[in-house]
C-alpha positions in Angstrom: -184.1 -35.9 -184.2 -183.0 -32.2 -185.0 -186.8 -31.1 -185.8 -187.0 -32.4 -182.0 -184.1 -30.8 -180.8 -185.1 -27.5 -182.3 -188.7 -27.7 -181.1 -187.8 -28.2 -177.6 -185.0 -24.9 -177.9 -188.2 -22.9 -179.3 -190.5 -24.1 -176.4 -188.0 -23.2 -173.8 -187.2 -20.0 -175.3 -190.9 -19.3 -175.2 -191.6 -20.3 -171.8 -188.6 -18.2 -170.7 -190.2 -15.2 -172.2 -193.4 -16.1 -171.0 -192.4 -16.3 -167.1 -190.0 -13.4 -167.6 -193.1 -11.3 -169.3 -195.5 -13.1 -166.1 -193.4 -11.7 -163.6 -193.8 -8.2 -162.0 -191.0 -6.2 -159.6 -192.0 -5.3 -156.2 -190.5 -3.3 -153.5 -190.6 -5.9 -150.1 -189.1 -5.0 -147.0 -187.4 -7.9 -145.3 -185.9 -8.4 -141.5 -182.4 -9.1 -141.5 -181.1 -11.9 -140.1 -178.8 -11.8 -136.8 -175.5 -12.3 -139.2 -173.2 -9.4 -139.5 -169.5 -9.6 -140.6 -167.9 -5.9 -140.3 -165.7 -4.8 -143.3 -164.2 -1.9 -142.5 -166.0 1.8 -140.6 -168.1 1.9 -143.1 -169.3 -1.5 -144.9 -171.0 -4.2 -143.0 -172.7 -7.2 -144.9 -176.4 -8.2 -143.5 -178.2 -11.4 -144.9 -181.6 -11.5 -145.9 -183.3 -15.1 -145.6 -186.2 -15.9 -147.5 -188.7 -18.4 -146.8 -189.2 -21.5 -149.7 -192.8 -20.2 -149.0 -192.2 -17.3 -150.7 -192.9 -16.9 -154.4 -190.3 -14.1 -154.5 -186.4 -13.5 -155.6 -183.9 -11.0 -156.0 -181.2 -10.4 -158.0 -177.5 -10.4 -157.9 -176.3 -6.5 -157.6 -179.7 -5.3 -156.6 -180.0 -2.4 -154.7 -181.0 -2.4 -151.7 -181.5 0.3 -148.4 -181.4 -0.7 -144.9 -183.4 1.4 -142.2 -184.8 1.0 -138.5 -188.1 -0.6 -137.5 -190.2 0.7 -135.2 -189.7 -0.7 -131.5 -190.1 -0.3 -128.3 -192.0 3.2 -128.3 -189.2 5.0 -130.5 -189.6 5.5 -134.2 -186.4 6.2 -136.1 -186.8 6.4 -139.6 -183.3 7.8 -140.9 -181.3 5.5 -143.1 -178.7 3.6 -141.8 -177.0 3.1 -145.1 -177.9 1.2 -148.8 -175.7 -1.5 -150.5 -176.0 -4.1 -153.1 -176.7 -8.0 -153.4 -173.1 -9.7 -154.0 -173.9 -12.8 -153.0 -176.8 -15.6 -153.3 -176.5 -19.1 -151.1 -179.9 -20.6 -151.6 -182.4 -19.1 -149.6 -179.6 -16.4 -148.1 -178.8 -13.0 -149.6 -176.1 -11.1 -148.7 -175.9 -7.3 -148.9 -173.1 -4.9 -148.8 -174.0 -1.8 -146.8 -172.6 1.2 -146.8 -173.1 3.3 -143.7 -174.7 6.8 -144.0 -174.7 7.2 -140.0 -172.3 6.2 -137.2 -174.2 2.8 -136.4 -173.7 -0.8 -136.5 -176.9 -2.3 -138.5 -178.8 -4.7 -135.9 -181.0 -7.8 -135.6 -184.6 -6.9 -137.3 -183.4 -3.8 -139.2 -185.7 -3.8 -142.6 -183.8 -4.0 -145.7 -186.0 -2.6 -148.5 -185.2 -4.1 -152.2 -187.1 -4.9 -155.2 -187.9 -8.4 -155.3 -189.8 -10.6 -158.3 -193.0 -12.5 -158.1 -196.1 -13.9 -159.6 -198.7 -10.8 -160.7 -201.0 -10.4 -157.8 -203.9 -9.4 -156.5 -203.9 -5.7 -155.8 -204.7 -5.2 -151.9 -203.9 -3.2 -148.9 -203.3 -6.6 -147.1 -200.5 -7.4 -149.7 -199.4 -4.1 -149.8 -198.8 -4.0 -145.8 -197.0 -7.7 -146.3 -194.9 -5.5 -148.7 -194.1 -3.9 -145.1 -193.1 -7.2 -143.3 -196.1 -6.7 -140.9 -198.0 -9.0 -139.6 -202.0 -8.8 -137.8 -203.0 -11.1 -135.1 -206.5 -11.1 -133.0 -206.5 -10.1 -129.3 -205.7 -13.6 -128.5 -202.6 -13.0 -130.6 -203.5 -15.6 -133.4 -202.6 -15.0 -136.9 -204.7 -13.6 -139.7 -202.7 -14.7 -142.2 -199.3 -15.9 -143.0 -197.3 -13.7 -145.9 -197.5 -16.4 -148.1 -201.6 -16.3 -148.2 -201.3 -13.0 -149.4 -199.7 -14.0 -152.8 -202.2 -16.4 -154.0 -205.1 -13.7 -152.7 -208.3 -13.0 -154.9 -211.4 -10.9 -154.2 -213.1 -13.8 -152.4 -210.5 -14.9 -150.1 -209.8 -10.8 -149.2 -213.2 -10.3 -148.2 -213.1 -13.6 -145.9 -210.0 -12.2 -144.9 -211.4 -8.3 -143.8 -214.8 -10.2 -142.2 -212.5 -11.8 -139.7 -210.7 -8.7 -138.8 -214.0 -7.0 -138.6 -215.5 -9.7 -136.3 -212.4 -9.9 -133.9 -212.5 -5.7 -133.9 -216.4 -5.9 -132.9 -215.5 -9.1 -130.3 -213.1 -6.7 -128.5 -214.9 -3.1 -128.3 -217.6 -5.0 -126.9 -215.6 -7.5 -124.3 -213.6 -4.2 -123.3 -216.8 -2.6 -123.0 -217.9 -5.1 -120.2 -214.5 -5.0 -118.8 -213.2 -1.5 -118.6 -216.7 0.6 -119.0 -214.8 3.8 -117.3 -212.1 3.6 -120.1 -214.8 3.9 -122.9 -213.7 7.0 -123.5 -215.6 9.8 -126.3 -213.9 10.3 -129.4 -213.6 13.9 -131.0 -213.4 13.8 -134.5 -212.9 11.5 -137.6 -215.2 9.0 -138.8 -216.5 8.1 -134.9 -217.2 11.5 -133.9 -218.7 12.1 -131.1 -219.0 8.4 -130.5 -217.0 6.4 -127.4 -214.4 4.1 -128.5 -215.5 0.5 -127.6 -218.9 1.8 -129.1 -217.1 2.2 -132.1 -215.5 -0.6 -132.2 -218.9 -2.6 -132.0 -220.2 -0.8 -135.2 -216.9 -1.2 -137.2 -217.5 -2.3 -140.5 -215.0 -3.5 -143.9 -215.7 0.2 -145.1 -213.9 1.2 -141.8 -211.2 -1.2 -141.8 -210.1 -0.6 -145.5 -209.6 3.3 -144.4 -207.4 2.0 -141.8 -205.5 -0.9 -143.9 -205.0 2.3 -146.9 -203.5 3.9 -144.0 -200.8 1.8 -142.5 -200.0 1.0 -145.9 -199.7 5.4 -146.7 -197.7 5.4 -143.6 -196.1 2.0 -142.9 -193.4 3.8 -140.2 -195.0 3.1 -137.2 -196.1 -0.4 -138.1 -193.3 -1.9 -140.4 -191.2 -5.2 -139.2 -193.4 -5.9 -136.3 -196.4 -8.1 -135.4 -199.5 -6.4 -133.8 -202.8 -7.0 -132.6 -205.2 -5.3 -134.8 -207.7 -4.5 -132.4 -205.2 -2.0 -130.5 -203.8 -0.3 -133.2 -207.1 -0.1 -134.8 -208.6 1.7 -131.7 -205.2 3.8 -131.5 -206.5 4.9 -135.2 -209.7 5.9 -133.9 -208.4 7.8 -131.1 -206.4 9.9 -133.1 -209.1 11.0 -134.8 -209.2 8.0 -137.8 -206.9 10.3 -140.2 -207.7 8.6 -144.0 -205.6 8.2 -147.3 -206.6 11.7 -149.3 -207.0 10.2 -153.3 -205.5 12.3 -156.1 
């Protein structure tokens, strides 16, 4: 009986090492919720909810910063303030912030904070998941939901990029038919001298990673919202397609 007893104390002592070895820390950007309780001028506790779909935690006393999304046209990326975790109900996190500007925190605002998970497989889709952003197709149907993105491998990311691809193509060409006096010539970036629904009809994976690599190099104008891929993509291309430089 006490050969047992010690056996299972060793197993569990290895499997806690083992998952706590398995698991990797990732910086996630989460909405907050509409719960705010005002503690004096310059705290104000937010609550982060996060889904049982979700292979991720955080931790009591983690850090945490809280800043704008982008919305309705304006982009405000200044920091409204940064806190800690004191408080874990189930799925709920609460998180003390301390102002930095003369602002309430509101509905939506993305609070940045390491989080653990599973080790995963590396992508720009993950990374912009990292974001809280979400792609849909011009019939504003999602890609994916967040949770796909953890249990991602090479296979399932390229079926993932051939869809986008395919809805990209479907719209340059129905816009084409649509709105032929808005196919309007690009001048410069990777489309040069080509018009825009054009390009959109040739678009391949190569293309779409440079744009993915991107949003994920500048998540700003993208992060905490849901967009149709096809617009933002042809935005991209009308500003001259600006790519990730690698070191």
């Amino acid at each position: 009986m006490k050969k047992t007893a010690t056996t299972i104390v060793i197993l569990f002592l290895f499997l806690h090492c083992f998952s706590q070895a398995d698991s990797v820390e990732v910086l996630f950007a989460y909405r907050i919720t509409d719960y705010k309780v005002k503690l004096n001028d310059s705290i104000t506790v937010v609550q982060v909810n996060l889904s049982d779909a979700l292979p991720l935690s955080i931790k009591e006393k983690q850090l945490g910063i809280l800043k704008h999304r982008f919305e309705n046209g304006t982009l405000d990326t200044n920091l409204i303030g940064w806190g800690r975790c004191h408080l874990i109900k189930g799925n709920y996190y609460y998180f003390s912030i301390l102002k930095s500007r003369d602002e309430e925190p509101e509905e939506g605002d993305l609070l940045y904070t390491n989080s653990k998970t599973l080790p995963y497989y590396k992508s720009p889709l993950f990374d912009i998941n990292r974001h809280a952003i979400s792609l849909t197709t011009v019939y504003e149907n999602q890609f994916y939901h967040s949770a796909d993105l953890f249990v991602l491998d090479q296979q399932k990311e390229k079926t993932l990029l051939d869809s986008m691809v395919a809805d990209i193509r479907f719209t340059g060409n129905a816009m084409k038919k649509q709105m032929p006096g808005n196919n309007q010539l690009i001048t410069g970036g990777m489309f040069d001298g080509k018009k825009i629904f054009d390009a959109m009809e040739i678009t391949t994976r190569k293309e779409l990673e440079e744009f993915l690599k991107y949003i994920v190099a500048r998540p700003g104008n993208y992060a905490g919202n849901t967009w149709k891929l096809s617009e933002i993509f042809a935005t991209w291309i009308v500003s001259k397609s600006p790519q990730v430089i690698a070191n």
